[in-house]
N, C-alpha and C positions, 0 to 999 in steps of 0.2 A: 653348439654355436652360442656366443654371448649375444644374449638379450641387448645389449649396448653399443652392439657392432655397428646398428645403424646410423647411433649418434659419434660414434668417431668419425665415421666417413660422412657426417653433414660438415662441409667445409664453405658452404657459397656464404653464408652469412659474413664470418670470419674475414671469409678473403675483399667482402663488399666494406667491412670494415677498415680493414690497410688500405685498401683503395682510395678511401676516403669518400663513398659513396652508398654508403648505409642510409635508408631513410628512415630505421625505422626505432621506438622507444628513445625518442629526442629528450633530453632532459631541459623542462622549463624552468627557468630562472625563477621567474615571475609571468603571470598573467592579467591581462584586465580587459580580455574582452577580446575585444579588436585589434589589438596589437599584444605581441607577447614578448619575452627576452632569453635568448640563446644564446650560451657561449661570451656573454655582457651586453650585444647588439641586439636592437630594437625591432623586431618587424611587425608586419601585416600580416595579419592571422587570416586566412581566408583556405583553412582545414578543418574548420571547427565545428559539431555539432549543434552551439548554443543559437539558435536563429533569432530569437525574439532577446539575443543579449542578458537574459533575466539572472548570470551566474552573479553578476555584480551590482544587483537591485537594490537597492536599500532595503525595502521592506522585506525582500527575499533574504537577503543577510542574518537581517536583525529578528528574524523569523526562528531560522536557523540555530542562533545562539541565544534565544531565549528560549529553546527547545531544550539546548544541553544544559542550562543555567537549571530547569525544572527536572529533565529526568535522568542526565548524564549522558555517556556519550553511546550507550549500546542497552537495547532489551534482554541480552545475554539468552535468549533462545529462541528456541522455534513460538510461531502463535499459536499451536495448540496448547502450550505449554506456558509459561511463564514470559513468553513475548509478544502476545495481543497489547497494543494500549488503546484507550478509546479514541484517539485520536486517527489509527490505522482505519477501524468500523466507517468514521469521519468522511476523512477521506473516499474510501470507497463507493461512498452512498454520493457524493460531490460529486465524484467524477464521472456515478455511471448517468445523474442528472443531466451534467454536462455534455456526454455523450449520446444520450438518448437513450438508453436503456435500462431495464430494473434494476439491478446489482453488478456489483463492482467487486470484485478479488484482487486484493494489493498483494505482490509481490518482492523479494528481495532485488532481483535483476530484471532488467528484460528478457535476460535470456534464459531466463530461470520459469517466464509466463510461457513461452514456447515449450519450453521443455518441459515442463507439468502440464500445460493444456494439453497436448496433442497426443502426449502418453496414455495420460487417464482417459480420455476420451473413445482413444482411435484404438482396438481389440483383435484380436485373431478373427479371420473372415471379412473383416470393414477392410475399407480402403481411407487412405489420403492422398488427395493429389494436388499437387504443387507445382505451381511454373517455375521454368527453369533458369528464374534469376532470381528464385526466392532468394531470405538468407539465410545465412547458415545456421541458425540456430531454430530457425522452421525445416528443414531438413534435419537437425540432429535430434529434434523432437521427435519426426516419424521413425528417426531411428529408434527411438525408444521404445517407441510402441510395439505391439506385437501386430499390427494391421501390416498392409501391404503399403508399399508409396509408387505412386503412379506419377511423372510429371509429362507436362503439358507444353509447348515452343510459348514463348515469351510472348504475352498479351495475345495470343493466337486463339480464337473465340472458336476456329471448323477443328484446329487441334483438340481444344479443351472439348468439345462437343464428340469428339471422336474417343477419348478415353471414358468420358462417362458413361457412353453407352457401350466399351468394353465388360464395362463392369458390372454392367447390368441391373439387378435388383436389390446388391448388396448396400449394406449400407455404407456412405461417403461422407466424407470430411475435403470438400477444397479450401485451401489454405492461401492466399496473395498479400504480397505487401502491397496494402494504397500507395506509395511514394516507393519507389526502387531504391535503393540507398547507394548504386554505383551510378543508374544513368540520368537520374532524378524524374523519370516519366512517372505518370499516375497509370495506377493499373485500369482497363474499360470495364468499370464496375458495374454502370449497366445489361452490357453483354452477358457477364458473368453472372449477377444474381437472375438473370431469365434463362441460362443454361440449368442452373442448379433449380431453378424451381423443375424444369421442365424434366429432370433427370431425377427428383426427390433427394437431392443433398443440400448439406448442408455447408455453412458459409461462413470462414473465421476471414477479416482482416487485420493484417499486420500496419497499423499505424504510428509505427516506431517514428518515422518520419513527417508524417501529415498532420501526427497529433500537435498542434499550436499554430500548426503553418497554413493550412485550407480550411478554408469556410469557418473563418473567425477562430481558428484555434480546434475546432469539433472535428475534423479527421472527413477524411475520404470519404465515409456513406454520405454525411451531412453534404459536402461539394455536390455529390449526384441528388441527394434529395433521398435518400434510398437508407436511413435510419432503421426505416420499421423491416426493410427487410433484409439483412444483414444479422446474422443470428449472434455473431460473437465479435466482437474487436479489438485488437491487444493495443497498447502501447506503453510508451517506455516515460522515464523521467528525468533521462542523464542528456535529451536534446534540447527541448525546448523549454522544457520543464526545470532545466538548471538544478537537476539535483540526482539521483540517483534510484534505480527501485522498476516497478513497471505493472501493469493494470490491466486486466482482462475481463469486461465488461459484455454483459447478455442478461435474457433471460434467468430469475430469480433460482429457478431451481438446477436448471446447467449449472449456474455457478457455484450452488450449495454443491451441487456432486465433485467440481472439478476441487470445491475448498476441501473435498473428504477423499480426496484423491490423488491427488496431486505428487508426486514425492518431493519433484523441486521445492513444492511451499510448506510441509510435512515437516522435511527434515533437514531445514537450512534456519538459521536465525534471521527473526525480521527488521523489517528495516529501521536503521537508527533513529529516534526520535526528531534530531535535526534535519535528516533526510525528507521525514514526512512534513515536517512544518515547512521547511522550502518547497515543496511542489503544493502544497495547502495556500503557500503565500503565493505562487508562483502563479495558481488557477486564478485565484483574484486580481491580480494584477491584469492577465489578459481577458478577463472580463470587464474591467473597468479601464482599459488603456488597448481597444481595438487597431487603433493606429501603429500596432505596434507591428500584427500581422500587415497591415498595408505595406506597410512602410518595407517589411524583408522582400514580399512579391513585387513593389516596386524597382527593389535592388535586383532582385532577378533577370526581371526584362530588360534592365538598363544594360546589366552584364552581358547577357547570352546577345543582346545587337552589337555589344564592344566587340565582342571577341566575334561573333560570325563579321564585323565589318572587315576587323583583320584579317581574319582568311583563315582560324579557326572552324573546323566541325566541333559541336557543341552535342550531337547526338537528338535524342529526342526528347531532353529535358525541358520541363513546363515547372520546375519548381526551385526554389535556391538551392541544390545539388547541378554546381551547371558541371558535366564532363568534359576535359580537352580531350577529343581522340587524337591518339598516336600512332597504334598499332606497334611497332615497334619499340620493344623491352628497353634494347640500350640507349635509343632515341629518347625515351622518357625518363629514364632515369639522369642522362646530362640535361636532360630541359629541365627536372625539378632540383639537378646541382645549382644549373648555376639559377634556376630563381631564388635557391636558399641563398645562394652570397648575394645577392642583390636586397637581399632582406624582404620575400614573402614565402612564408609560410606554407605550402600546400602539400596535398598528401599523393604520391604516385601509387597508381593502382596495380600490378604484376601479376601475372599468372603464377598459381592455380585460382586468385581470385578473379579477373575471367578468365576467359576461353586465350588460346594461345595467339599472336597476332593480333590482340586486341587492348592494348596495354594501352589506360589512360592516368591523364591528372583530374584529380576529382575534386573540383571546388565547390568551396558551399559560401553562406552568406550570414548575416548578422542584421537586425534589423538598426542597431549602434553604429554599423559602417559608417563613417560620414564618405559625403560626395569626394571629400579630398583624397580619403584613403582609394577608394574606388580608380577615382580617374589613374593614382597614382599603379596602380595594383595592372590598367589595360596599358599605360604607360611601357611599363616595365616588360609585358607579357607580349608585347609590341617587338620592342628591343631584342629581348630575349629569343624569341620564336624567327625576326628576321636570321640575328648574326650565325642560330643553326642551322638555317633553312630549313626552316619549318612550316615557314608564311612565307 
């Protein structure tokens, strides 16, 4: 049998392209934020991961390009090797400050901090458990490992409490993302770190999303108050952080082990020097420009009352990921056509990334929106959702 059998007979893409109903690798013109350019026409971006707007900051910029003016545009290897610069160490030590914790291990990707934590970490006879909306790159991690993966019903405190005492007296790794990245809920991180004490596991959060957006930019533990006890916490730097890379912050000596362990951070080149100066610029700015976080959670609440006044489900989002539920595939694929001709920007969400019958639009926010964009964006979302009956 040929190995490439299966890629002849993948045709759904293809044919979504004739169709003229492909959502997806849209080629941007131009970008600046809150509006982007398609195809020559102008729209409202409101698919974007940049929340706090900081891709087109001045200082973040000009951070940026005086990074490559100094050391080029790549470290050209791994940081055990010839791609440390002290600026990496820098950062690290910033961010675990900023986070609450001893030390900080920068990373190339986010998803590269996933996939070397939970590898190195999590061994033959341990367990990880994970709810089952983590993301996929907290799932491809336990796949690395040689440990077991155990998941848990989504935010389910008698669920999660039922697998750890499966597990009994082995040693455990639970793994949650603070901010969901499809429904925008916060994970009950309360609940959970008094499960895990109570069971002797231990506690990584995924703040790919919370990092810059809850409790002044500080992520998920800091929102609950629950810093000192939260053993490990990742986050990225391509959302809020307008730049690229990702952070995994604990305990000094975890982290020395996971930096000598790691393969993801071992045997991948580190991050470009422009990349680290824009998240260096990036942290200062939301420390000295707190309004910035106000200002995105403001746009949130403003949205998710547009859209429930309409007669949208909004789900259980508390953060600027607001979700439209759909449920229906083809339903949502013509509601994010024609909001593409109408010129906004959003991202439809399709099974296998959730569950079948639950196919949404996933919106997110910018703290840059202005109110015009906005009204214009429930306007439109108005229109659109009547003429398919949807609302």
């Amino acid at each position: 049998m040929d190995l490439f059998e299966k890629c002849h007979g993948f045709t759904r893409a293809e044919e979504a392209r004739k169709g003229g109903y492909y959502p997806y690798f849209i080629p941007l013109e131009d970008t600046e934020g809150t509006e982007v350019v398609v195809n020559g026409n102008r729209m409202i971006m409101i698919g974007s991961n940049n929340y706090l707007g900081l891709t087109t900051h001045p200082r973040v910029r000009e951070a940026a390009i005086q990074a490559i003016e100094r050391y080029g545009t790549s470290c050209t290897g791994s940081r055990f090797l010839n791609g440390n610069l002290a600026m990496h160490n820098e950062l690290e030590q910033e961010l675990a400050d900023f986070m609450g914790q001893e030390a900080g291990l920068v990373f190339s990707t986010g998803m590269g901090v996933n996939l070397g934590t939970i590898s190195a970490l999590v061994g033959r006879g341990e367990y990880v458990i994970t709810d089952r909306e983590d993301h996929a790159s907290i799932i491809d991690g336990c796949r690395l490992s040689f440990g077991k993966m155990q998941r848990f019903r989504h935010n389910d405190m008698d669920d999660l409490a039922r697998v750890l005492e499966s597990v009994g007296d082995a040693a455990k790794l639970v793994v949650v993302d603070g901010v969901f990245s499809m429904g925008g809920d916060i994970a009950p991180l309360p609940g959970i770190v008094n499960l895990c004490q109570q069971h002797g596991a231990r506690l990584m959060v995924d703040d790919a999303h919370s990092l810059g957006v809850l409790a002044g930019g500080r992520g998920t533990a800091a929102h609950f108050g629950l810093n000192d006890q939260v053993d490990l916490i990742m986050g990225t730097f391509s959302k809020a952080f307008a730049s690229l890379g990702g952070v995994i912050v604990g305990a000094a000596n975890v982290i020395d082990y996971i930096k000598h362990n790691a393969r993801a951070l071992i045997f991948s080149a580190s991050m470009p020097p422009s990349n680290v100066a824009a998240v260096k610029a990036a942290l200062q700015v939301i420390r000295e420009e707190p309004e910035r976080v106000e200002r995105v959670q403001q746009i949130a609440e403003y949205m998710r009352e547009g859209y429930q006044s309409l007669g949208f489900n909004t789900g259980n989002s508390q953060t600027p990921i607001i979700p439209i539920m759909i449920g229906d595939e083809f339903k949502t694929i013509m509601f994010w056509k024609a909001l593409f001709e109408a010129g906004i920007y959003v991202n439809p969400v399709l099974p296998p990334a959730v569950p079948p019958n639950l196919s949404l639009l996933r919106t997110s926010y910018m703290a840059t929106h202005t109110d015009e964009q906005l009204d214009r964006v429930l306007e439109i979302f108005g229109q659109v959702g009547k003429s398919l009956d949807l609302i």
